[in-house]
C-alpha positions as CSV (number, residue, x, y, z in Angstrom):
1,X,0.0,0.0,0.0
2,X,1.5,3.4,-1.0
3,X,0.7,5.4,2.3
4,X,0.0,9.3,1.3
5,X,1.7,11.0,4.1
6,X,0.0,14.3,5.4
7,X,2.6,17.2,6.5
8,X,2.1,19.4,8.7
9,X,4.7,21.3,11.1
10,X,3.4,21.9,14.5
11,X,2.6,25.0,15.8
12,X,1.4,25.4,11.6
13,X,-2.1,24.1,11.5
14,X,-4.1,27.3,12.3
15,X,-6.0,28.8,9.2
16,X,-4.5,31.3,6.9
17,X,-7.6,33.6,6.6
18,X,-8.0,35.0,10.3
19,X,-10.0,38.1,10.6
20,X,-8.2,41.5,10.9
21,X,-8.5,44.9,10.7
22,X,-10.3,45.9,7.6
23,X,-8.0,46.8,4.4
24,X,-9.9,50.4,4.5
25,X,-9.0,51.4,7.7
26,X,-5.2,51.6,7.1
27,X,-3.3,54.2,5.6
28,X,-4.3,55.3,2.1
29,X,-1.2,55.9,-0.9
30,X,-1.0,59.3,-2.2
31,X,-3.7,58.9,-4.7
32,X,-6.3,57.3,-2.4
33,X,-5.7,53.6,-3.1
34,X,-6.4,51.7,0.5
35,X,-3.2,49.4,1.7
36,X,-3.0,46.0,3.3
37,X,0.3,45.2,4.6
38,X,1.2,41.6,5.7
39,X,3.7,38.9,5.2
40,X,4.3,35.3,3.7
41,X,6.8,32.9,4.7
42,X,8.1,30.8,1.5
43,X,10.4,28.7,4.3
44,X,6.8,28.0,6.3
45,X,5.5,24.4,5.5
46,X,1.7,23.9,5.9
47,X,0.1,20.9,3.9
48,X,1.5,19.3,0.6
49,X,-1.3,19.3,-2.6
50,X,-1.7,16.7,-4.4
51,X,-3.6,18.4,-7.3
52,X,-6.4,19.8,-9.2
53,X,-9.5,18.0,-10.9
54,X,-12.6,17.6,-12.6
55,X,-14.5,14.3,-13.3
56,X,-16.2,13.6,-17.1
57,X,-18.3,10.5,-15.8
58,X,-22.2,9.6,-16.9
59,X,-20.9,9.7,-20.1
60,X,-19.5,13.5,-20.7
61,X,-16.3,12.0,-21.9
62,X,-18.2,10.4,-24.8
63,X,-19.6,14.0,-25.3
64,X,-16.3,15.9,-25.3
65,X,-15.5,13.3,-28.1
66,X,-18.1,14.3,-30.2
67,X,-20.8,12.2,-29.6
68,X,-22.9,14.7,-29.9
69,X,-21.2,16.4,-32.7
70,X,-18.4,18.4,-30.8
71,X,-15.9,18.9,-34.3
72,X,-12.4,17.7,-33.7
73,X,-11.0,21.5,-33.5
74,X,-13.1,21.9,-30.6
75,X,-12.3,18.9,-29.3
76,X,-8.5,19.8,-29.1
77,X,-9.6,23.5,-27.6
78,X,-11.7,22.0,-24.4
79,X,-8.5,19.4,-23.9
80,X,-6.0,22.8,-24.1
81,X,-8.7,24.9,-22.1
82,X,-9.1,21.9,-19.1
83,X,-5.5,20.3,-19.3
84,X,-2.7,22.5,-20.9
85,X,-0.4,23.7,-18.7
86,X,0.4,27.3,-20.5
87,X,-2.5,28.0,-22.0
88,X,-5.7,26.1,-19.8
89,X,-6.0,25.0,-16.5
90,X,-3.4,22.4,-16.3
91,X,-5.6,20.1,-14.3
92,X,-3.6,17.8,-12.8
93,X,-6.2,15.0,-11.3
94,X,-9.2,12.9,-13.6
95,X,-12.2,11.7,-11.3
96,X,-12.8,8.6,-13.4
97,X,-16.5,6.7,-12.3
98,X,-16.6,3.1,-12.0
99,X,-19.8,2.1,-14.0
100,X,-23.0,0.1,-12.5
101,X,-25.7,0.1,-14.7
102,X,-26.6,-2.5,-17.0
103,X,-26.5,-0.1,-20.2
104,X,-25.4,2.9,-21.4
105,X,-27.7,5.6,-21.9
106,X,-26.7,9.3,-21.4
107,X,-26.1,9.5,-17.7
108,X,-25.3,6.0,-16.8
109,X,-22.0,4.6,-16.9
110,X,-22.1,0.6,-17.8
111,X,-20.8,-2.3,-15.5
112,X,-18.1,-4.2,-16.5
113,X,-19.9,-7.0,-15.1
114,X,-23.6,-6.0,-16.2
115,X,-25.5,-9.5,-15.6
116,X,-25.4,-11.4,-12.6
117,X,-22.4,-14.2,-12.9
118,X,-23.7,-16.5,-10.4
119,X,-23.9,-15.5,-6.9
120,X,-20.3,-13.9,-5.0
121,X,-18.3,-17.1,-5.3
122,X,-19.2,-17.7,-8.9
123,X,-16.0,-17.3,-11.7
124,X,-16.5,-13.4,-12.9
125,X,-18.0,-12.6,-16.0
126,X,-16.3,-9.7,-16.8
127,X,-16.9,-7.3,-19.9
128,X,-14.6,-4.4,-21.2
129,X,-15.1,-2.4,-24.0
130,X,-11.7,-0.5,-24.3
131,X,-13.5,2.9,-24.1
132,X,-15.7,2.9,-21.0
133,X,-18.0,5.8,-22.1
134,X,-15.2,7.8,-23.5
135,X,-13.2,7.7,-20.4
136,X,-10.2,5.7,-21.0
137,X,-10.1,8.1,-24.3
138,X,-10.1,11.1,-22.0
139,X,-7.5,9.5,-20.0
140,X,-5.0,8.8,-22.2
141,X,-5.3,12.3,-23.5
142,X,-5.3,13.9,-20.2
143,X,-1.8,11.8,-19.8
144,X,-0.4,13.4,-23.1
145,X,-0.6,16.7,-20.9
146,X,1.1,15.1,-17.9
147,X,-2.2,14.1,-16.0
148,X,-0.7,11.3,-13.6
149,X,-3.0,10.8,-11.1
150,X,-6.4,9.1,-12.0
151,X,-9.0,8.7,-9.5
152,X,-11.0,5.9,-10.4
153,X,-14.5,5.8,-7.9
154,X,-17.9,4.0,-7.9
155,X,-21.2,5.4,-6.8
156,X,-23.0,1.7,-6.6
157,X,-21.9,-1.4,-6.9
158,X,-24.7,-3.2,-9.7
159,X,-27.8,-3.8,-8.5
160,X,-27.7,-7.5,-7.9
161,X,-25.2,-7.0,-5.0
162,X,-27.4,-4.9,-3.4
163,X,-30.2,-5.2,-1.3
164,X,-33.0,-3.7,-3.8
165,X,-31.6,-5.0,-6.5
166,X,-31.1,-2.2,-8.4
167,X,-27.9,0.4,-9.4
168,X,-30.2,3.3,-8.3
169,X,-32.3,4.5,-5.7
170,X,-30.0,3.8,-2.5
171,X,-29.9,0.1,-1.0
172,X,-26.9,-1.7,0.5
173,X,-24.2,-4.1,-0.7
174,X,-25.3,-7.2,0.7
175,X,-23.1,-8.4,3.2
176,X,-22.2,-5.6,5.4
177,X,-22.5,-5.3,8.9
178,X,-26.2,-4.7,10.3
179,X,-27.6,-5.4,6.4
180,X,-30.5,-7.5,6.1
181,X,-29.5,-11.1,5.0
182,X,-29.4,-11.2,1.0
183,X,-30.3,-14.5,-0.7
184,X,-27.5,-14.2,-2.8
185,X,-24.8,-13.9,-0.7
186,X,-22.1,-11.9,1.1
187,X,-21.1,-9.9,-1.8
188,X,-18.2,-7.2,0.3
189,X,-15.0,-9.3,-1.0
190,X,-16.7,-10.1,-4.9
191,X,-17.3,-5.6,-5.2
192,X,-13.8,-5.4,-3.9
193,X,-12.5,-7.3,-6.6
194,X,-14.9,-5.9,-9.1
195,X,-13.0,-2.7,-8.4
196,X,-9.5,-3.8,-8.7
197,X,-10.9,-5.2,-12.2
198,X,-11.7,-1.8,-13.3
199,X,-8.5,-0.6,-12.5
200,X,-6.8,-3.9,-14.2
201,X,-8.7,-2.9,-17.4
202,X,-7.1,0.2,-17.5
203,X,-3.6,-0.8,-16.8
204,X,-3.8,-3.3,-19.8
205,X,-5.1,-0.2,-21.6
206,X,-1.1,1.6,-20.1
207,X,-3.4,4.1,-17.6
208,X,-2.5,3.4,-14.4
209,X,-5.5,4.2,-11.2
210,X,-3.6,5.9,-8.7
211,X,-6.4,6.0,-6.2
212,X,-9.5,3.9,-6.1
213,X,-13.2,4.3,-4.5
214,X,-15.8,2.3,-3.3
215,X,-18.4,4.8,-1.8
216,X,-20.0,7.9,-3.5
217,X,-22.3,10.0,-1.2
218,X,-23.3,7.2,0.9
219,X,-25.4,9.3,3.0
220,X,-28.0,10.4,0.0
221,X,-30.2,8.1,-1.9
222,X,-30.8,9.1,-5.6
223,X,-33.0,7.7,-8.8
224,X,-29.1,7.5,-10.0
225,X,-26.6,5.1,-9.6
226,X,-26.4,5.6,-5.3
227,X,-25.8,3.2,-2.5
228,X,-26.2,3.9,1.0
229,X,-23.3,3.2,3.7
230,X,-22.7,4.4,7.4
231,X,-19.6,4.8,8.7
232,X,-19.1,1.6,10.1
233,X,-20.3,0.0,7.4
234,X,-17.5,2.2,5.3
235,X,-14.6,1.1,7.6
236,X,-15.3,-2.6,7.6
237,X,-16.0,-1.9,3.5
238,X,-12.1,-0.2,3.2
239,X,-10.5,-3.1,4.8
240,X,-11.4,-5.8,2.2
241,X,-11.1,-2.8,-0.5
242,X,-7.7,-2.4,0.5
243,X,-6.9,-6.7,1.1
244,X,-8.2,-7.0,-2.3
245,X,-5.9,-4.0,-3.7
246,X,-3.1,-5.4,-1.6
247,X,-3.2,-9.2,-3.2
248,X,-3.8,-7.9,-6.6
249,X,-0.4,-6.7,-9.0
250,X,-2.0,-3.3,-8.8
251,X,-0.9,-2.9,-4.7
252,X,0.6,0.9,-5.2
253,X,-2.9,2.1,-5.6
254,X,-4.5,4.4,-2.4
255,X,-7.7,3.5,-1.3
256,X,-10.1,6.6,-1.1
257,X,-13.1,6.9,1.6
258,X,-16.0,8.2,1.8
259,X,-17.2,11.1,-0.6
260,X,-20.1,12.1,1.6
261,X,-22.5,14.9,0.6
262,X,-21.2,17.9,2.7
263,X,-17.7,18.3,3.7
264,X,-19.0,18.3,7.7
265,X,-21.1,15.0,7.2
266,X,-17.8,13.1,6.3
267,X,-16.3,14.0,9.7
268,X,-18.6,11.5,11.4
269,X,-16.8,8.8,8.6
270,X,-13.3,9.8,9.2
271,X,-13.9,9.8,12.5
272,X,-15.4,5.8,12.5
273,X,-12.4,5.0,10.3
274,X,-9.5,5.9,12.8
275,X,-11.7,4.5,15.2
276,X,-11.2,1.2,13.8
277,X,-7.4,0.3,13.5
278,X,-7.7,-1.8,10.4
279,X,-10.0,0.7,8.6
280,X,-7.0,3.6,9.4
281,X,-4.6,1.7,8.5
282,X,-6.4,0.2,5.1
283,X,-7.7,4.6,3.4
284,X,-4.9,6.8,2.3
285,X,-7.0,9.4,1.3
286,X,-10.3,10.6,2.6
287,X,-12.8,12.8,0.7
288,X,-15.9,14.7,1.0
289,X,-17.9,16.8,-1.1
290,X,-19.0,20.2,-0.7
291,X,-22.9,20.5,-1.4
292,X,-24.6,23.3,0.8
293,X,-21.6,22.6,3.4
294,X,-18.4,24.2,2.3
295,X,-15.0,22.9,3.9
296,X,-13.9,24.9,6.2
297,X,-12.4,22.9,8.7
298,X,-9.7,20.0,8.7
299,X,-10.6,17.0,8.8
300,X,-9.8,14.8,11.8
301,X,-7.7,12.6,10.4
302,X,-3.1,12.9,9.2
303,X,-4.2,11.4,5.9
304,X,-4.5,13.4,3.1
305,X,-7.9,15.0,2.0
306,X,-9.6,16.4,-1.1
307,X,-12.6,17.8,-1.3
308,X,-13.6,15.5,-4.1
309,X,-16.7,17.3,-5.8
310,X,-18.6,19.9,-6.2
311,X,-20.0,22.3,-8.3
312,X,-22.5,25.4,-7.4
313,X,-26.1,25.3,-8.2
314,X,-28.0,27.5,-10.2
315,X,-30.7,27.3,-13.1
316,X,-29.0,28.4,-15.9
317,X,-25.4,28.9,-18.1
318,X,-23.2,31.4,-16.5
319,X,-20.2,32.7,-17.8
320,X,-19.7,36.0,-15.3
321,X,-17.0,36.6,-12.9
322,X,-18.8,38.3,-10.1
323,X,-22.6,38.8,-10.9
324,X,-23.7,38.2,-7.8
325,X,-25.6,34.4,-8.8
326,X,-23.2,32.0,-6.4
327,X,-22.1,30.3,-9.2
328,X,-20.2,32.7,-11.0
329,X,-16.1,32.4,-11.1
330,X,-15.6,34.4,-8.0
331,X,-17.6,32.2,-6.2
332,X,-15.5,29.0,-7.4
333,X,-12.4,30.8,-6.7
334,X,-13.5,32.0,-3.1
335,X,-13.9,28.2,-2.4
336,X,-10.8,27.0,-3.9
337,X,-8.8,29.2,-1.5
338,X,-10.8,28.3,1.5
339,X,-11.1,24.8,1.0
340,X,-7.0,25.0,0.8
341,X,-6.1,27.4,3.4
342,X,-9.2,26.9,5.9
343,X,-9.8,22.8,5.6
344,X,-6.6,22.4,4.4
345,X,-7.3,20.2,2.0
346,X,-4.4,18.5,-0.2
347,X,-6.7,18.1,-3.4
348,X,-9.2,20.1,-5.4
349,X,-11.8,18.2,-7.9
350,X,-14.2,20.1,-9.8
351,X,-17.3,18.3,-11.0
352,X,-17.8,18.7,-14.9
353,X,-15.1,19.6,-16.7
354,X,-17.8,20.4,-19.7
355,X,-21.2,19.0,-19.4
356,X,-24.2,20.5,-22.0
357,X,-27.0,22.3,-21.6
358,X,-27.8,24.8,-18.0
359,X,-24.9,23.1,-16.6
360,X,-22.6,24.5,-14.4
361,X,-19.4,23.0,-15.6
362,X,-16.5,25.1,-16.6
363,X,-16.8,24.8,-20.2
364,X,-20.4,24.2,-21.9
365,X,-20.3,22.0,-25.1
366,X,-23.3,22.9,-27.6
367,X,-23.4,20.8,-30.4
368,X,-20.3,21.4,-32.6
369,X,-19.4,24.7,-30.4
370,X,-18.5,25.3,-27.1
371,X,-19.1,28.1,-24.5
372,X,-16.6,28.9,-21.5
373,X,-17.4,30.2,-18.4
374,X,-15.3,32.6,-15.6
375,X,-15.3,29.5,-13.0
376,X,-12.5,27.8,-15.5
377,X,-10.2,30.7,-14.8
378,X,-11.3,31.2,-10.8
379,X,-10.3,27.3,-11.1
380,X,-6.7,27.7,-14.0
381,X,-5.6,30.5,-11.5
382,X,-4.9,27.7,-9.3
383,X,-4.5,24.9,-11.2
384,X,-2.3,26.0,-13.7
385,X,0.5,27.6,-11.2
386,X,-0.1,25.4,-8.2
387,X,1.4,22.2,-8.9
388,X,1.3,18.4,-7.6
389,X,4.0,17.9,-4.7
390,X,3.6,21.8,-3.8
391,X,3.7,23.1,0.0
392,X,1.4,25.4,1.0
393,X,3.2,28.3,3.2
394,X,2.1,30.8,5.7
395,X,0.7,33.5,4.4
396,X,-1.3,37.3,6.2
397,X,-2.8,39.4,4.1
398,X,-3.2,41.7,7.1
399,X,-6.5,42.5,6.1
400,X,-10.3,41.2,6.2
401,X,-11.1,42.3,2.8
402,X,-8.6,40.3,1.0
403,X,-7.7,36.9,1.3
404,X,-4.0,35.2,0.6
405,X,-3.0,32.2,0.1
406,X,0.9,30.8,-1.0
407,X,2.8,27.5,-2.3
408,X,6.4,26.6,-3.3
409,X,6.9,24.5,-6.0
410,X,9.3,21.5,-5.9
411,X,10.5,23.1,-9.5
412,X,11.1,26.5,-7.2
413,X,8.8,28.9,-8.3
414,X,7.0,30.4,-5.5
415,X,3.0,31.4,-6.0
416,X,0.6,33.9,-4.3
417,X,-2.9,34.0,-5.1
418,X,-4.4,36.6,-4.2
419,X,-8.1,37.3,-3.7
420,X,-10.0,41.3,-2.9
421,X,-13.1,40.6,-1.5
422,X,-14.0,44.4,-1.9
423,X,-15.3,46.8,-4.0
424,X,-12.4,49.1,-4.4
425,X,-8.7,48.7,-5.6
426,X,-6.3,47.6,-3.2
427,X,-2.4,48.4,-3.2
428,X,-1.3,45.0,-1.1
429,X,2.1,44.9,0.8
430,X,3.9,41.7,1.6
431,X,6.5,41.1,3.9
432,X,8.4,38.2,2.1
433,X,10.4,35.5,4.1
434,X,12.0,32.6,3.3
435,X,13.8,31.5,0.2
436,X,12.7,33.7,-3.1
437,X,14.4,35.6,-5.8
438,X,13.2,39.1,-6.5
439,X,11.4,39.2,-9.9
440,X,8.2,37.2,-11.3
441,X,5.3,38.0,-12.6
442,X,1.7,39.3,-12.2
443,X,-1.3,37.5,-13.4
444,X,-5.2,39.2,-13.0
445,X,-8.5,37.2,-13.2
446,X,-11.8,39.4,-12.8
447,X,-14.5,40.4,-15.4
448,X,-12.1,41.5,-18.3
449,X,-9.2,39.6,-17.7
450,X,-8.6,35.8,-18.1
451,X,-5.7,34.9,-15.9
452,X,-3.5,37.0,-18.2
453,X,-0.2,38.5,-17.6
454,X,-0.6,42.4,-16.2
455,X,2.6,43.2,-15.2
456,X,5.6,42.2,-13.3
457,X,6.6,41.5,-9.3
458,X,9.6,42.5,-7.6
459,X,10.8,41.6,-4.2
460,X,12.5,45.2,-3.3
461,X,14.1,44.9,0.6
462,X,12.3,42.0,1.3
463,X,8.8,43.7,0.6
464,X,6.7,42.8,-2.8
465,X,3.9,45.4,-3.5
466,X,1.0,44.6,-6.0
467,X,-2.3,46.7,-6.8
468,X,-5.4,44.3,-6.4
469,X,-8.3,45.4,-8.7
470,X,-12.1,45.4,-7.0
471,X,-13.4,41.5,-7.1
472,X,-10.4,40.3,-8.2
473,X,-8.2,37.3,-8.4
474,X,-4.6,38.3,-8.5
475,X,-2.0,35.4,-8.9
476,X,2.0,36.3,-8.2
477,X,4.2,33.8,-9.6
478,X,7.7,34.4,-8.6
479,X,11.1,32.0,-9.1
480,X,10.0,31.0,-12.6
481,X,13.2,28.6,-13.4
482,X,15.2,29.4,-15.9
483,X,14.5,27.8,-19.4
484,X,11.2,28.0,-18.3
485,X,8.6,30.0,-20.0
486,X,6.0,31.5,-18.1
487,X,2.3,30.5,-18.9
488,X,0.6,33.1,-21.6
């Protein structure tokens, strides 16, 4: 088992964002513009991240491959716009899900063992089409842009290893503790290896599943593919999850638990799985989801943890950066930095990448065309400059009104992202400690701007000074190695 190792230094763990005294209230430059003046620590070591993400299941991958008629231009400008790392987002992480259902319509995702074989101890009867509703396609191009770690997760198992029989509509894989007695059988150790099958398929197929589910919102029943589990039930589930991983050839892979609903409702499952030695022992990653409950607070656990998906409702398409709706770019970028500063979270996944219709993915794909909204670049501002293996640092804005967050890079380039929460420009002050060089540059994310290059930076006596437009995102990216050229 490849054991993710969370790091944290003590005396370190407190939140980033604290609240101060109020950007306004300090002194004003010679032409008016309010100051903030605090400090950032590039020597400070908070929580590594792991990565970035967005998922393309129920069969969005087959969309974005022109199912629907997406032309092949397009096609290559959604993959630059999600997964290029100097132009797009330079996502880092693919949510892959682990198909139930017995066909393939649009928003199911099929088994790849769709009929019964014979009860748990009968020989699988295992079916794989070599493109799992466009996934393994996404996959392999989402590894052409340096995409290395796939995250492979199921929200049922199919419905004849549950207790109502069906993919959808909530009921229990038979076999688990406090379960009513299936006819069938105990089938916990037969979905284990049903798993490890899916991610066999795709190592034959040369993509390798870093990080493998077994329970998607177990706490919400659905008409979709959904399955309930408590957290007992999940820490008895992760230890034959992680035997079955651990006796197959594919024993590097993590285990992830439990993708609950709201980031607070998986407490109560982190907290039953280092409860239970075995269970602790068995995840190497624990996830939540975000719906109506943002992360805001650790969770109580040294393992790593994403928040694993979300995306803001709302009725229709929106491509603004700050209209006010909640699901606008400023609102997806205000989460991103809480999630990693407040709940210090190691990973970030997105739901849709691109999904049709009143979605609210990052990209909306219309027939041959395509529409992209602000929340891609409140998401690429992070994504793109933030990459897997960084350390977040220590990092004081000094003021209420605008919101700081900062990572070194193993490559070392240093990265501040920057976020004024008020209506009125702000001329930001840093105190910079720790190793840095002096010069970088300036990147701007609001209404008019899409995480382009403004200006420069310039550590002058150990002090870096930036103007922050109103409702802005303003990423700093300093240490660019040489050879290296920056992102356009």
């Amino acid at each position: 088992m490849n054991r993710t190792t969370r790091t944290v230094v003590a005396g370190t763990r407190a939140a980033t964002l604290l609240p101060l005294a109020s950007a306004t209230a300090g002194a004003e430059t010679a032409g008016g513009t309010p100051r903030a003046s605090g400090s950032v620590d590039f020597g400070d070591e908070r929580q590594l991240i792991d990565g970035f993400g967005i998922s393309q299941a129920f069969q969005r991958a087959d969309i974005m491959n022109g199912a629907p008629g997406l032309t092949p231009e397009h096609q290559r400008e959604v993959l630059d716009l999600l997964f290029d790392t100097g132009t797009g987002a330079g996502l880092s992480i693919l949510r892959l899900g682990i198909g139930s259902s017995a066909d393939e319509v649009y928003d199911h995702m099929r088994s790849i063992q769709p009929d019964d074989p014979g009860g748990p101890d009968a020989q699988p009867r295992y079916e794989w089409d070599g493109y799992d509703g466009g996934q393994l396609w996404l996959a392999r191009e989402a590894r052409e842009y340096g995409v290395e770690r796939f995250y492979a997760d199921a929200w049922s198992a199919p419905g004849y290893m549950k207790t109502n029989g069906d993919d959808a509509n909530g009921g229990a894989l038979c076999g688990l503790p406090g379960v009513e007695e299936c006819v069938s059988g105990d089938w916990r150790r037969a979905y284990a290896e049903y798993l490890v099958q899916y991610a066999r398929f795709y190592a034959e197929e040369g993509v390798e599943i870093t990080d493998l589910g077994f329970t998607n919102e177990p706490d919400w029943v659905t008409d979709y593919a959904s399955m309930e589990m408590t957290p007992e039930q999940a820490a008895d589930m992760a230890t034959i999850v992680a035997d079955a991983v651990a006796d197959s050839e594919l024993s590097e892979m993590n285990v992830v638990c439990c993708d609950t609903v709201g980031w607070s409702a998986d407490r109560e499952y982190t907290e039953a799985i280092e409860a239970d030695p075995e269970a602790a022992a068995a995840v190497d990653i624990q996830t939540g989801h975000r719906y109506g409950d943002p992360a805001r607070s650790p969770l109580p656990t040294d393992d790593h943890t994403w928040m694993s998906e979300w995306s803001p409702p709302g009725p229709n398409w929106n491509e603004a950066w700050d209209d006010g709706s909640g699901y606008d770019g400023f609102t997806v970028a205000e989460d991103i930095l809480g999630t990693l500063t407040q709940a210090e979270a190691n990973g970030y996944v997105y739901w849709f990448g691109a999904s049709i219709n009143a979605t609210r993915a990052l990209i909306q794909m219309d027939g041959p065309d395509y529409h992209v909204s602000k929340r891609l670049w409140g998401m690429a501002a992070f994504s793109r400059f933030i990459r897997p293996d960084a350390v977040r640092v220590g990092a004081d804005s000094g003021s209420e009104a605008v919101r700081v967050a900062a990572f070194r890079n193993t490559d070392g380039s240093n990265v501040l992202e920057i976020l004024n929460t008020g209506t009125g420009t702000v001329r930001q002050t840093l105190d910079v400690d720790g190793p840095t060089g002096r010069n970088g540059d300036v990147y701007l994310t609001d209404e008019t701007h899409d995480l382009q290059r403004t200006g420069g930076a310039r550590v002058t006596g150990g002090r870096l000074s930036v103007d922050l437009p109103p409702r802005s995102l303003t990423t700093v990216v300093l240490d660019q190695p040489a050879g290296v050229p920056p992102p356009h």
